[in-house]
DRENPA-3360 file (N, C-alpha, C; in nm, 2 decimals, always signed):
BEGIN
1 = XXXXXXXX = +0.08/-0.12/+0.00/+0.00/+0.00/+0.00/+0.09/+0.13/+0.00 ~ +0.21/+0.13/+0.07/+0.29/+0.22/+0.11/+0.35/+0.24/-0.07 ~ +0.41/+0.18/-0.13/+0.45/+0.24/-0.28/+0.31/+0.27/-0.33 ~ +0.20/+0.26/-0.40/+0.13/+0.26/-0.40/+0.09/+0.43/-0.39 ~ +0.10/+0.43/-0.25/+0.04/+0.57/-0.23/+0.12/+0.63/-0.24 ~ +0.25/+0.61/-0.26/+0.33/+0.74/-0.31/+0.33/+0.71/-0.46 ~ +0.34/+0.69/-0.52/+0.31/+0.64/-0.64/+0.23/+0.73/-0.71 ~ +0.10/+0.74/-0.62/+0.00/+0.81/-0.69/-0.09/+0.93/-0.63;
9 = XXXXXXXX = +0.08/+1.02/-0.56/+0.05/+1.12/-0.54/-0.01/+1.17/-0.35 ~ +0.00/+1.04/-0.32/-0.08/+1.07/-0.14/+0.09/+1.16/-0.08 ~ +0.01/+1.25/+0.02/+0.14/+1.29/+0.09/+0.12/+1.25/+0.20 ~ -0.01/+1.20/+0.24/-0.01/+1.15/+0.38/-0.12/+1.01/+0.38 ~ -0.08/+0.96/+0.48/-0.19/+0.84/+0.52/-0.19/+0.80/+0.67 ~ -0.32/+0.73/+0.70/-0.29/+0.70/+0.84/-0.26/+0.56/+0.84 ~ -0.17/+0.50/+0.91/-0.09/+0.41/+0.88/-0.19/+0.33/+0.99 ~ -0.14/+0.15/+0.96/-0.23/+0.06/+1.04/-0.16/+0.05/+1.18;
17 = XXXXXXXX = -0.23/-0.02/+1.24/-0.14/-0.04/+1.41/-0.03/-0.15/+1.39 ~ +0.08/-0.09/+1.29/+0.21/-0.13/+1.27/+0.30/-0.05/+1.27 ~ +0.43/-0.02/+1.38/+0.49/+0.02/+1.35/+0.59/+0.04/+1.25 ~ +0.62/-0.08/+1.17/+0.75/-0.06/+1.06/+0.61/-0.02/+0.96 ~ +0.50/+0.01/+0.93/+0.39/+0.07/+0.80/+0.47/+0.25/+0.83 ~ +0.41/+0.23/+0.94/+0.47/+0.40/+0.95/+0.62/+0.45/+0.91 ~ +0.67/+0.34/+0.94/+0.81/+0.37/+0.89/+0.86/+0.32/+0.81 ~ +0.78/+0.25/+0.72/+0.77/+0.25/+0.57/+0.72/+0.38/+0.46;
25 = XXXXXXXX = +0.64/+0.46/+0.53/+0.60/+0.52/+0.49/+0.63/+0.66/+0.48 ~ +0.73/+0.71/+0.64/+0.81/+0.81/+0.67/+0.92/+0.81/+0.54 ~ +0.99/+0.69/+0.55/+1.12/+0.62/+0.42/+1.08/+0.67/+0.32 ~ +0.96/+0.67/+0.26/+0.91/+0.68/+0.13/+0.90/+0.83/+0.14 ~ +0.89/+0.91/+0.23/+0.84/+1.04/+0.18/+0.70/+1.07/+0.24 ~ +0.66/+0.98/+0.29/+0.50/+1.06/+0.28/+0.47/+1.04/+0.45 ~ +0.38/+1.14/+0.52/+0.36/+1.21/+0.60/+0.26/+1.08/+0.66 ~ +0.27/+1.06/+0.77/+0.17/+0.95/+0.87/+0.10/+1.03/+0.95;
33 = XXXXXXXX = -0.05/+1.04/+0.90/-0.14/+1.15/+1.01/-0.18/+1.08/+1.15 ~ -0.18/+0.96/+1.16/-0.21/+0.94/+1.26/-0.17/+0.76/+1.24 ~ -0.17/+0.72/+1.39/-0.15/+0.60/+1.38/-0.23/+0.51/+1.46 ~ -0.32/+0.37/+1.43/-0.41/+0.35/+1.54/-0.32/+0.22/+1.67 ~ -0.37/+0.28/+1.77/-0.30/+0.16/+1.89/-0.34/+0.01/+1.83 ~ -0.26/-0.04/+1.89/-0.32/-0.25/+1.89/-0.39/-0.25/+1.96 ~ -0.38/-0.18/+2.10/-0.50/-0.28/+2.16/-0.60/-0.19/+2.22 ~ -0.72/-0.17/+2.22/-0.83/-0.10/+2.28/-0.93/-0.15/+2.31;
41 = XXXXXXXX = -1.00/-0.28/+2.31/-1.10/-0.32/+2.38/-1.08/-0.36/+2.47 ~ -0.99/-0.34/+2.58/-1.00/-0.40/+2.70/-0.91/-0.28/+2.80 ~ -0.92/-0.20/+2.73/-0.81/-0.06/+2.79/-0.93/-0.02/+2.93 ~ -1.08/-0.03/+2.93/-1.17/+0.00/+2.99/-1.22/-0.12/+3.08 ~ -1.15/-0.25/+3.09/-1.18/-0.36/+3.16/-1.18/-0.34/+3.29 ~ -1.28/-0.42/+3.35/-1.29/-0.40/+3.49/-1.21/-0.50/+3.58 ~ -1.16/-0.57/+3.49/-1.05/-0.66/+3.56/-0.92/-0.55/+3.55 ~ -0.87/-0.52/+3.63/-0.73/-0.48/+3.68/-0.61/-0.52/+3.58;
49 = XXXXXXXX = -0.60/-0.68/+3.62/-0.47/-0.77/+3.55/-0.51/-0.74/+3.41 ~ -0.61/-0.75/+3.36/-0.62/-0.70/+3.18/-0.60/-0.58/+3.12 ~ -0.62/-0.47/+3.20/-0.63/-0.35/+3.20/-0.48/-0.30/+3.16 ~ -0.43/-0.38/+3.32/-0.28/-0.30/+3.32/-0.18/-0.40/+3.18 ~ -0.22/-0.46/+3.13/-0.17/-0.54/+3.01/-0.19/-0.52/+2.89 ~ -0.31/-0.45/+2.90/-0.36/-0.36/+2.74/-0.28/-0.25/+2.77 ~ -0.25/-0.17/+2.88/-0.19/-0.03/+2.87/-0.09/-0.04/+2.86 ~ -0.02/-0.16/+2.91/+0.15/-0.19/+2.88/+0.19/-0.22/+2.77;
57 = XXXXXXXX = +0.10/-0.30/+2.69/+0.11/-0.30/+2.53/+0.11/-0.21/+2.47 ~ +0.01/-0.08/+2.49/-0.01/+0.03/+2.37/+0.11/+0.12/+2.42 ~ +0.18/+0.09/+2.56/+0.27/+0.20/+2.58/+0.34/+0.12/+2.48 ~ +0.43/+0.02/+2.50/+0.56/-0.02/+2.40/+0.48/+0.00/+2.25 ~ +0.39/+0.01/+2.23/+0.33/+0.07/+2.07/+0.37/+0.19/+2.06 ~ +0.33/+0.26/+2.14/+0.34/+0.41/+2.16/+0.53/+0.41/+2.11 ~ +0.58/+0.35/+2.27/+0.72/+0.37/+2.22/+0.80/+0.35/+2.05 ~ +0.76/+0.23/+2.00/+0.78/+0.19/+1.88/+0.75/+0.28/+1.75;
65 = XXXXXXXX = +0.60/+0.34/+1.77/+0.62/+0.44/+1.64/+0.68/+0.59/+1.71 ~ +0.69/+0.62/+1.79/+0.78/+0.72/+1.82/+0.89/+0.70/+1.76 ~ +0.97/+0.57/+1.78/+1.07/+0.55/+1.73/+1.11/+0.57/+1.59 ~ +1.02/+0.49/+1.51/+1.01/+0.52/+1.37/+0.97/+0.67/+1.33 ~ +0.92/+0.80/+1.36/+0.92/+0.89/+1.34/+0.76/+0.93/+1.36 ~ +0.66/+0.83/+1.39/+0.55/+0.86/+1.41/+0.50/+0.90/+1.56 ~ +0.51/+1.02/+1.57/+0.49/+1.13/+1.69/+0.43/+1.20/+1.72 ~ +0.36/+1.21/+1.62/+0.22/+1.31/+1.64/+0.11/+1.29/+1.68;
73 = XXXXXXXX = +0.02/+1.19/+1.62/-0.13/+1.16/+1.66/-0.08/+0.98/+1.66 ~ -0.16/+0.98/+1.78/-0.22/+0.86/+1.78/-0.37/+0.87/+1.82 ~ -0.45/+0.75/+1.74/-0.59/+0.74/+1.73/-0.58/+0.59/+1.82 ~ -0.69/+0.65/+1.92/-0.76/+0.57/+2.02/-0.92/+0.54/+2.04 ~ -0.97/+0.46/+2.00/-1.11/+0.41/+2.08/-1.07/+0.31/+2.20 ~ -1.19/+0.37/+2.30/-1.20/+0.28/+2.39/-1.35/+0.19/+2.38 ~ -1.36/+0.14/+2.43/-1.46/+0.04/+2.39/-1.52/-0.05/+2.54 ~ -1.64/-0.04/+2.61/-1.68/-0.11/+2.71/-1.72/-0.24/+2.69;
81 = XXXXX = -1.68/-0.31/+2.73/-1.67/-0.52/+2.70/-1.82/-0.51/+2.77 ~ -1.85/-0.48/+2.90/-2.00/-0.45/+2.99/-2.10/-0.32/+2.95 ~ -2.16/-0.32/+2.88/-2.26/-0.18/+2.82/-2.33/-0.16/+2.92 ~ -2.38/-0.27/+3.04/-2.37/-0.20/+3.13/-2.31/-0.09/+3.24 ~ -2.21/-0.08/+3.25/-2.13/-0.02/+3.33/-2.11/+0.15/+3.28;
% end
């Protein structure tokens, strides 16, 4: 997708919840508007142990596309597993 879109003119895209897409894409020239986390359905769990293991994942995500050059936006939904609550 990344040749592709430069190829045919994109200057930006929002890259998938991969870090090396974004820095495939930085490489190529073209601008990453945002990037979405891996994990978000369980960022709002009422179990504790889950919770703090979704947020430890999206931090080393977080860290990772930082690394590659994607530092600006990240795109987050959260999502309640219980619609009651």
């Amino acid at each position: 997708m990344i040749l592709w879109a430069g190829e045919n003119g994109f200057a930006c895209i929002d890259a998938d919840p991969r870090a090396e897409e974004a820095k495939q894409a930085i490489d190529f020239g073209i601008a990453v508007g945002m990037v979405a986390l891996t994990q978000y359905a369980n960022m709002l769990s009422i179990d504790i142990a889950t919770r703090e293991e979704v947020v430890e994942q999206n931090q080393r995500f977080i860290y990772q596309a930082s690394d590659v050059g994607s530092r600006e936006k990240l795109f987050v939904v959260t999502l309640l597993r219980n619609p009651l609550l």
